[in-house]
C-alpha positions in Angstrom: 60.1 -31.0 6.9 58.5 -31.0 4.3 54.4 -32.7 3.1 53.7 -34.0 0.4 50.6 -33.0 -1.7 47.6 -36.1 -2.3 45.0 -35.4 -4.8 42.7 -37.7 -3.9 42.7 -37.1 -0.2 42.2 -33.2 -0.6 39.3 -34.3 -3.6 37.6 -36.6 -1.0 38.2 -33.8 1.5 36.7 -31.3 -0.6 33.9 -33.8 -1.6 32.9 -34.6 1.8 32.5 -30.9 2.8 30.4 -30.3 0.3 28.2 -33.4 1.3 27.7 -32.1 5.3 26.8 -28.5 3.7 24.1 -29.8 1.4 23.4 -32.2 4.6 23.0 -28.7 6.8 20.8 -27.0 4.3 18.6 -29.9 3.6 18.2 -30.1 7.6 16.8 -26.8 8.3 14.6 -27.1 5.0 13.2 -30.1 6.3 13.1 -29.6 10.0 12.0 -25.6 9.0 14.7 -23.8 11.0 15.1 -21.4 8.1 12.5 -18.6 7.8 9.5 -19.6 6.2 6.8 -17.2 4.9 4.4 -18.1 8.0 7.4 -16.9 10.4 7.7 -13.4 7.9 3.9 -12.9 9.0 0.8 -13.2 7.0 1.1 -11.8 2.9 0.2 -9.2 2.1 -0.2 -7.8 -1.7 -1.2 -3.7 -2.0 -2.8 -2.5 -5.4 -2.2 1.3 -5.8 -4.5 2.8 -8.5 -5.0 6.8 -9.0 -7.5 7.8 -11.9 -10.4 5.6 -13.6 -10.6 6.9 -16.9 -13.7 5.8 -19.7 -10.9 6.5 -22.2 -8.2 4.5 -23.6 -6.2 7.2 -25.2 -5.9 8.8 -21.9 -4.3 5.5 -20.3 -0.5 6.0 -18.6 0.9 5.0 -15.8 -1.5 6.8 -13.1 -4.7 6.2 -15.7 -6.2 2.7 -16.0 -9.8 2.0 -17.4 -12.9 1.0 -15.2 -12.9 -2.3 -17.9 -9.0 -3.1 -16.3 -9.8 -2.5 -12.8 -12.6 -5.1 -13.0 -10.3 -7.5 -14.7 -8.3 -7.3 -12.0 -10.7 -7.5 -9.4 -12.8 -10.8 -11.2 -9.1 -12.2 -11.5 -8.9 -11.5 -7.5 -12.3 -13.2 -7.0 -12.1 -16.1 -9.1 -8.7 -16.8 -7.2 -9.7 -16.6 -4.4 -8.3 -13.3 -3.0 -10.4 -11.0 -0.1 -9.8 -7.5 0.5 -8.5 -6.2 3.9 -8.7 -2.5 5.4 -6.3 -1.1 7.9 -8.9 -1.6 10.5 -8.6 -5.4 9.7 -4.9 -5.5 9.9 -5.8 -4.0 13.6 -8.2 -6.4 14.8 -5.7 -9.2 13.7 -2.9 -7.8 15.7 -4.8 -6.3 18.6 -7.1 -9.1 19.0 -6.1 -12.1 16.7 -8.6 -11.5 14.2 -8.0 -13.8 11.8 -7.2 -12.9 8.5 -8.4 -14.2 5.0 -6.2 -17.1 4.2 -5.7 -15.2 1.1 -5.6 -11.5 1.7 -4.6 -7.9 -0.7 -5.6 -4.8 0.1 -7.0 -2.2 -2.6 -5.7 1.6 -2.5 -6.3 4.7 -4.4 -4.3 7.9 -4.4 -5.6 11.7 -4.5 -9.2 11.3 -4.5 -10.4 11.9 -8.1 -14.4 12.1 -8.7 -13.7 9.0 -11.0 -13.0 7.0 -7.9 -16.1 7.3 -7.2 -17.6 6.8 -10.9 -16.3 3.8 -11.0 -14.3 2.2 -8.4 -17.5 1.8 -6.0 -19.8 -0.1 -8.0 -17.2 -2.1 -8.3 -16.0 -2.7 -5.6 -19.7 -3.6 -4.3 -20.2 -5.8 -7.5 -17.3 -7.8 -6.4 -17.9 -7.3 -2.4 -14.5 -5.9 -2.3 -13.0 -3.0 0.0 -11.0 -0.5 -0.7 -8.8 2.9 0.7 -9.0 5.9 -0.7 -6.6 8.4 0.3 -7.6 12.3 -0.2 -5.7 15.5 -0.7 -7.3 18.3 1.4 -6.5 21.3 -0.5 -7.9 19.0 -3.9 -11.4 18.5 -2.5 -11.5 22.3 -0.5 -11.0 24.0 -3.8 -10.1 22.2 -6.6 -13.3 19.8 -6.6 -15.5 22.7 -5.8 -14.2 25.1 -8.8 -14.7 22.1 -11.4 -16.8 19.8 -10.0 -17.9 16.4 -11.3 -16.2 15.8 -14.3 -14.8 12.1 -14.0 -12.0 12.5 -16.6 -10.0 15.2 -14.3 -12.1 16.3 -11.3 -11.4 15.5 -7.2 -14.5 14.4 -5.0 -16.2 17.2 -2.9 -17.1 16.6 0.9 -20.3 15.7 -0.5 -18.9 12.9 -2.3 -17.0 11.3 0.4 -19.8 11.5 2.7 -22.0 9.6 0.0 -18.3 7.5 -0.8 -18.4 6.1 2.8 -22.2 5.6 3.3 -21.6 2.9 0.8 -19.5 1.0 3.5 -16.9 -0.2 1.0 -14.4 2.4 1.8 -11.7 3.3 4.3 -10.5 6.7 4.2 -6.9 7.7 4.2 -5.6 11.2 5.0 -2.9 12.3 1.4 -1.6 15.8 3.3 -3.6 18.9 3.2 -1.3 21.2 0.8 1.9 18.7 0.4 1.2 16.7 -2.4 3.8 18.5 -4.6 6.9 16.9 -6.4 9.0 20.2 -6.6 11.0 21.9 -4.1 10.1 19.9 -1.0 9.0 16.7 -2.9 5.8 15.8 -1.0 6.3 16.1 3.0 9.7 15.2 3.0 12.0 16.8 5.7 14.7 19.5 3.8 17.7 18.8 5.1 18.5 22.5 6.3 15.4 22.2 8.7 15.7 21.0 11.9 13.7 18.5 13.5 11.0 20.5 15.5 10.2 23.0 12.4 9.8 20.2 10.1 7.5 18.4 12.6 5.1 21.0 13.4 4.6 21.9 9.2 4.1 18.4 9.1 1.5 18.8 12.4 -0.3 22.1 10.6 -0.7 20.1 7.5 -2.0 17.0 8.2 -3.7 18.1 11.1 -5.7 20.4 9.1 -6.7 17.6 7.0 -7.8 15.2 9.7 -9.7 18.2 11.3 -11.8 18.7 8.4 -12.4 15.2 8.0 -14.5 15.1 11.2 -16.1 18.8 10.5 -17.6 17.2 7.4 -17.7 13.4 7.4 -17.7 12.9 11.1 -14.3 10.2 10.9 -10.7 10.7 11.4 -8.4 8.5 8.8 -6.6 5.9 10.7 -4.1 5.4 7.7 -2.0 8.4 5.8 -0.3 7.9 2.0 2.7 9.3 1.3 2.7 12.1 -1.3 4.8 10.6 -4.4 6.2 8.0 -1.7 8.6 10.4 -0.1 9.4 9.1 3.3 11.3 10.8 6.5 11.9 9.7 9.4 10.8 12.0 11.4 7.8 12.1 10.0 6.3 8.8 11.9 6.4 10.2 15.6 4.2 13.4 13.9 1.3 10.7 12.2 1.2 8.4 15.4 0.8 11.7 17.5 -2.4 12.2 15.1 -4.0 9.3 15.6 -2.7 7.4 12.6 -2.0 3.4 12.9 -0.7 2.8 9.2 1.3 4.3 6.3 1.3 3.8 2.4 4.3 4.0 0.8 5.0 3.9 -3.1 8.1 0.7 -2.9 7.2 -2.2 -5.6 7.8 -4.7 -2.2 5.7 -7.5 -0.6 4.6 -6.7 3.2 4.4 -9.2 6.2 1.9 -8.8 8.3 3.1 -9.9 12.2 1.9 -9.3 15.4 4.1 -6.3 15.9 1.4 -3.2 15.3 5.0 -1.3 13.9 5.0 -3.4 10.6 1.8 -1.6 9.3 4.0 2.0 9.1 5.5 1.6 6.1 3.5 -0.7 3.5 4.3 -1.1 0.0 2.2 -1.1 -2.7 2.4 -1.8 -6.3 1.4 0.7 -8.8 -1.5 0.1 -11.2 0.0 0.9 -14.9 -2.1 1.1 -17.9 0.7 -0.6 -19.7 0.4 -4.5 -18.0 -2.3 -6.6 -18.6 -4.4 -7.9 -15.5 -2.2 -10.9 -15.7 1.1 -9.3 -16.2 0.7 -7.1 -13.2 -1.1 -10.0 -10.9 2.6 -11.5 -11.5 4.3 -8.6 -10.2 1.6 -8.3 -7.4 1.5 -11.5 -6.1 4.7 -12.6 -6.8 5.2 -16.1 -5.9 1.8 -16.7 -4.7 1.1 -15.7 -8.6 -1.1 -18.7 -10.2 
């Protein structure tokens, strides 16, 4: 038997199918049974800057100038924006702290003196927090050798001692002796080692760190960077062993804070290049919060 073919019953066909599907995705817009941002978790936006420079020519993608960090920051400010630590993300989970309705957190990498030069007064000027995450083996030998020279030189103990006096910063634990893109590529597992020799290098190293940390500034860091962003898996288990709540990575992504104390191992940031303007990077930062 054979059926014959009607074009304008399979157009109305095709017509009305397309009608219930818009119909279906107009319904969960409307009644919000798709995921929303407030079901994600709370935004959250992560500046990453490294060096604060008094020099233009020395600018790159690591090296910004105190005069761009505070456009950044008065940008922050006049829109609103407050500056969370790690410790707040805790009390919002752990006790239901709540959060500034519009939140960012502020991070700096490998503890250079300039940090302190400039970063600090700033943040104060602007009543803004911030992290700074230090390198061990940089402040046991590198900032004692050369010290005090804000174009290149790391902070001494004595510096983060007077650094957290001031109140505006958490400190973050950046491996003792791993921050190294070569062989191993910061304290990423090699893929020869098994799981128990990579986790107790991992244990020496950081562990050294956070022990010296409490010999000279009396605190134990709560959150650890990455080294160059290089991630393993096996490395998490090692840092919550250690006392660590929170991990910096180096991926360009938004974060979403929840409920769930797990979401604050692995937050993104967005680097700090010289090469954007305040409000070519706030675009990239807050994305579509961006105004």
């Amino acid at each position: 038997m054979y059926c014959c073919f009607n074009l304008k019953k399979c157009i109305a066909i095709v017509v009305a199918s397309v009608m219930v599907l818009m119909t279906c995705c107009i319904g969960i817009s409307v009644f919000g049974k798709e995921e929303s941002t407030e079901d994600r978790g709370v935004f959250l936006p992560i500046i990453m800057y490294h060096s604060i420079v008094d020099n233009q020519s020395a600018c790159n993608d690591y090296t910004v100038t105190p005069s761009m960090v505070e456009s950044d920051l008065k940008y922050l400010k006049e829109h609103g924006y407050q500056t969370v630590t790690v410790q707040d993300l805790l009390n919002y989970i752990e006790f239901d702290t709540p959060l500034p309705e519009k939140c960012f957190m502020l991070t700096v990498d490998d503890g250079f003196y300039n940090n302190y030069t400039y970063l600090v007064p700033l943040l104060q000027k602007y009543e803004y927090s911030g992290i700074i995450s230090f390198v061990g083996e940089f402040t046991d030998i590198t900032a004692v050798n050369d010290p005090h020279v804000p174009e290149y030189s790391y902070c001494t103990w004595e510096d983060i001692q007077s650094i957290l006096d001031t109140g505006v910063i958490e400190l973050g634990n950046h491996t003792y002796n791993m921050h190294s893109n070569d062989v191993r590529k910061g304290c990423s597992k090699f893929s020869y080692e098994t799981e128990d020799d990579y986790k107790n290098i991992l244990l020496s190293d950081v562990g050294k760190l956070q022990d010296e940390f409490i010999q000279n500034v009396g605190v134990a860091p709560i959150v650890f960077a990455y080294p160059y962003g290089y991630i393993s898996k096996e490395s998490v288990s090692v840092l919550k062993s250690l006392g660590f709540k929170a991990t910096l990575t180096c991926y360009e992504r938004p974060n979403y804070i929840t409920k769930d104390a797990d979401c604050l191992f692995g937050l993104d940031r967005y680097n700090r290049s010289s090469k954007y303007s305040t409000e070519e990077y706030m675009q990239k930062l807050l994305g579509e919060y961006y105004e």
